[in-house]
C-alpha positions in Angstrom: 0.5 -2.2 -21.4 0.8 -6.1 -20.9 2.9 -8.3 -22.9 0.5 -9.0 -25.5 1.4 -5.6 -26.9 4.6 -4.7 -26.2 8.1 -5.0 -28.1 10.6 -7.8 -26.8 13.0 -7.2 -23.5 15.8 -6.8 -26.2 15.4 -3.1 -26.0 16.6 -2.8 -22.8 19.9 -4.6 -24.1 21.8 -0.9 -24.9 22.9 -0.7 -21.5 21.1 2.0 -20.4 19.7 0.2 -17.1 21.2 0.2 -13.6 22.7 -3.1 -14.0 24.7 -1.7 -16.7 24.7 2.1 -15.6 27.8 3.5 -15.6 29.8 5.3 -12.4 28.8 9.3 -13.2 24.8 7.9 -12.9 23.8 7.1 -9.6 21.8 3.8 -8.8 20.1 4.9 -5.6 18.7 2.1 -3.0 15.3 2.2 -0.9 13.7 1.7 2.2 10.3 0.9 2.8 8.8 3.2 5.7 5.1 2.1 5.2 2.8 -0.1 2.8 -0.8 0.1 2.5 -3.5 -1.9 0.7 -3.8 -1.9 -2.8 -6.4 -3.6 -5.3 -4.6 -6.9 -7.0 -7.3 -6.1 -9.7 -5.8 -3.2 -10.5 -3.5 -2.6 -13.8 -2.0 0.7 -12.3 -1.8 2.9 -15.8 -1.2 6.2 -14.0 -1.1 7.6 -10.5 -1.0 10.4 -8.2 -1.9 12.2 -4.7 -3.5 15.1 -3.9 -4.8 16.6 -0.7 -4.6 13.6 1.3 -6.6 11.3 -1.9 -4.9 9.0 -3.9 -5.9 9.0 -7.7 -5.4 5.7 -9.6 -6.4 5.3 -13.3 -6.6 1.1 -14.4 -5.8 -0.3 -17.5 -7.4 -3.7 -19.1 -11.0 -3.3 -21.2 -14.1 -4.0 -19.7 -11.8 -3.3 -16.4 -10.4 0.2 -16.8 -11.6 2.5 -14.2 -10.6 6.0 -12.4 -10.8 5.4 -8.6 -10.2 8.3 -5.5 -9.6 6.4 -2.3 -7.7 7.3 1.1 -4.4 5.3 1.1 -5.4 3.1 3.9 -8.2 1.9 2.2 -9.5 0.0 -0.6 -13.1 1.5 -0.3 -13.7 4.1 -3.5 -15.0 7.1 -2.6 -15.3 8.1 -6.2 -15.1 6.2 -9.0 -16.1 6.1 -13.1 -15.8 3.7 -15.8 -13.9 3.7 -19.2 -16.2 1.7 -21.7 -15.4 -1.2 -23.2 -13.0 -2.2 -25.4 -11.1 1.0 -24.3 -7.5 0.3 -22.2 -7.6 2.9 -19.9 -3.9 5.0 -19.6 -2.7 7.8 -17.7 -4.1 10.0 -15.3 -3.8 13.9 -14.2 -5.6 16.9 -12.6 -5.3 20.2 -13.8 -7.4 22.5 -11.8 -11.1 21.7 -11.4 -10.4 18.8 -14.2 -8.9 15.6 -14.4 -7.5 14.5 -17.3 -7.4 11.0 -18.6 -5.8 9.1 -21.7 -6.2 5.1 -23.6 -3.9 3.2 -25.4 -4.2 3.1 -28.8 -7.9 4.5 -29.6 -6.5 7.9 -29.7 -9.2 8.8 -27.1 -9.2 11.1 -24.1 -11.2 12.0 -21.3 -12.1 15.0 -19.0 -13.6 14.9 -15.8 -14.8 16.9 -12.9 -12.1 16.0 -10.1 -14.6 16.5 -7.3 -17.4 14.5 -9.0 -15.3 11.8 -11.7 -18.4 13.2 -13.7 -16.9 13.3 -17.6 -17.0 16.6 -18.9 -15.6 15.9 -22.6 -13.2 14.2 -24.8 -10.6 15.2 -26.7 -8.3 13.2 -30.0 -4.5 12.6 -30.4 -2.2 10.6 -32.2 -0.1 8.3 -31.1 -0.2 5.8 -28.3 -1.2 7.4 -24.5 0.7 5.8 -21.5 1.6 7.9 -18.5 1.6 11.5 -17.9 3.1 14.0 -14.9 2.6 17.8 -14.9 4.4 21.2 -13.6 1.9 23.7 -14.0 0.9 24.2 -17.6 2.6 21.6 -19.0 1.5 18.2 -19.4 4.8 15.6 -20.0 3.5 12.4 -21.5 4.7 9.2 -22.3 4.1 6.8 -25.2 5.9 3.9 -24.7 9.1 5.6 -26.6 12.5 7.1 -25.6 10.6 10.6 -25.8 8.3 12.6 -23.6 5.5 14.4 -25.3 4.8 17.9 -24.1 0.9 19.0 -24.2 -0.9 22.0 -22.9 -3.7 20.9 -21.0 -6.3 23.5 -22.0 -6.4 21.5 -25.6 -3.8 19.1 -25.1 -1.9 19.9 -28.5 2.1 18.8 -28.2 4.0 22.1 -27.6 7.0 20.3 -27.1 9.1 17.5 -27.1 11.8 15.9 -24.6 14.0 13.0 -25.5 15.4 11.3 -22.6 18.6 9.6 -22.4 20.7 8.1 -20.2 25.0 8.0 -21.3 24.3 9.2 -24.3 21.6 6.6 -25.0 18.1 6.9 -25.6 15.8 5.1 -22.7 12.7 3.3 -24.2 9.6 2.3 -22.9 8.7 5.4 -20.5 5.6 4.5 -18.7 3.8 6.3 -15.4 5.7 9.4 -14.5 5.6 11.8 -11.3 6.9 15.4 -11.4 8.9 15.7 -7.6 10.6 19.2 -6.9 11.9 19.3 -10.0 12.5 16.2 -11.5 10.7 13.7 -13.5 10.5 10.3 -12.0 9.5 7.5 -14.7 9.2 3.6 -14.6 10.9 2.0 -17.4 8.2 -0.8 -18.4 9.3 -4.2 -17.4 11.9 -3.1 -14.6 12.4 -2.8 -11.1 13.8 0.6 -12.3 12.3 4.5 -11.7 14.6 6.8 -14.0 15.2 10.4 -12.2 15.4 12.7 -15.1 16.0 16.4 -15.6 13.5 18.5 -17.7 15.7 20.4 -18.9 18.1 18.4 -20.6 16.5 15.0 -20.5 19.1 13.3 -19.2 19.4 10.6 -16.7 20.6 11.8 -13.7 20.0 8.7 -11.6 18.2 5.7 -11.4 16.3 4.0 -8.6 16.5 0.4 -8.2 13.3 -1.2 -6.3 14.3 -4.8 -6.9 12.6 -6.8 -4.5 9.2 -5.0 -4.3 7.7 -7.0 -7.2 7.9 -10.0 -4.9 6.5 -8.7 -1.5 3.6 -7.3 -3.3 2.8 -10.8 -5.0 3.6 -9.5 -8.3 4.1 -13.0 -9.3 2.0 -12.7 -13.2 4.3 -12.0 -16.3 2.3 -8.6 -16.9 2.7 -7.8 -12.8 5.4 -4.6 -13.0 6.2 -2.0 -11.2 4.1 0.9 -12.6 2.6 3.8 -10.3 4.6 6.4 -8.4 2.9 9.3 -6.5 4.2 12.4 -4.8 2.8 13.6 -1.2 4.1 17.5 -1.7 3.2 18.4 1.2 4.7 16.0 3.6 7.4 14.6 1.4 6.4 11.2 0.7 6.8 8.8 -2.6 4.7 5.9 -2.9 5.0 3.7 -5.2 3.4 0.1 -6.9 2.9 -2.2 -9.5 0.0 -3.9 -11.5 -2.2 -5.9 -9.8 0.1 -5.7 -6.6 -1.7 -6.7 -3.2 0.5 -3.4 -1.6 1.6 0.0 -2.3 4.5 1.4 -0.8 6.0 4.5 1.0 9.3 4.5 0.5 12.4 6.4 1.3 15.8 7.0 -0.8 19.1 5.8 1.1 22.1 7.9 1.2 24.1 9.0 -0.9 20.6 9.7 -2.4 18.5 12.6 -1.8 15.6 13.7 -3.3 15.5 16.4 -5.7 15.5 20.0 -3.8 14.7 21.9 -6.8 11.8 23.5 -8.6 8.6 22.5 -6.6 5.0 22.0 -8.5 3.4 25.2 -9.9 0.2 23.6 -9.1 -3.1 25.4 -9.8 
């Protein structure tokens, strides 16, 4: 999304942000254990790691691309296009696949996740923005208050999760990450990463990364934090921005833990 697009910062007015987050919701704080490069080209739309590869999907037409690339490098080793004038979105994998969504033009894309060679297209309605998974569901975001729920073999909406935080509905979901359990989202123009429980949809605590924006030369008006990615295997979170110069590993301080829960029914 960029600011061409978007509806005004009086949204986040409801007090439903850490700043105005009340006692019985957590505002966790962060450490940064590691940063590696990352493309100040790239819109970050969706992101995600997998077997030691880090999958980013790029937003921006005539500059929207799916890249694979190791985290300490900038080098692709696999790459594909999304044709202009589409603004690439999201990004998953579901087994052999990966699975990829635009903006507005209601158009999605399947591709072989060893190859990035695209194996189909599919329709929906609505706008396409981030998207997570826990085995056979796909959550989705749309730039709303509410996650979509989609089944990947057609990607029809089996469900619906509205997400709120005190009572109040959270708008302006963008990239999401599934982590033991939990659903991590960025709230669009905010230093913020909303932990939320599937279940319920409720808030149950928010992650403030002020002060990343700024290390990674986020200095453009469009320059957020957008991207988080989840390293299952050896526990790590990274997350970045649009056309940040860095992405970061970074760890929760205490009181904060991460989530212990439910772990990915990958497949």
């Amino acid at each position: 999304m960029s600011l061409l697009r978007a509806p005004p910062l009086a949204l986040f007015a409801a007090g439903v942000l850490p700043a105005a987050a009340h006692a019985d919701i957590p505002v966790c704080d962060y450490t940064v254990v590691r940063s590696y490069p990352h493309g100040t080209g790239d819109f970050t739309e969706g992101l995600f790691y997998r077997e030691g590869l880090l999958y980013e999907s790029t937003g921006e037409p005539g500059h929207s691309r799916i890249v694979v690339r190791k985290l300490d490098s900038l080098k692709p080793l696999r790459e594909a296009r999304i044709p202009a004038p589409l603004f690439g979105e999201g990004v998953i994998d579901w087994g052999d696949q990966l699975i990829s969504l635009t903006w507005r033009a209601g158009i999605g894309y399947r591709w072989d996740r060893k190859t990035l060679r695209n194996t189909g297209t599919f329709t929906y309605k609505g706008e396409g923005w981030g998207m997570t998974r826990d085995g056979n569901t796909i959550y989705q975001s749309d730039g709303s208050s509410t996650l979509l729920l989609r089944d990947p073999a057609t990607m029809k909406v089996t469900g619906t999760l509205p997400v709120t935080a005190e009572g109040r509905a959270v708008p302006l979901l963008n990239e999401l990450e599934w982590i033991n359990g939990e659903i991590w989202a960025n709230v669009w123009m905010t230093d913020s990463i909303a932990r939320i429980d599937p279940a319920s949809g409720k808030v149950k605590a928010w992650i403030d990364l002020s002060g990343l924006r700024t290390r990674a030369k986020g200095y453009g008006q469009d320059d957020v934090l957008n991207g988080i990615a989840w390293d299952a295997k050896h526990h790590r979170v990274f997350v970045t921005g649009k056309n940040w110069n860095q992405l970061f590993q970074i760890r929760l301080k205490p009181p904060c833990k991460m989530p212990a829960g439910k772990r990915e029914a990958r497949q």
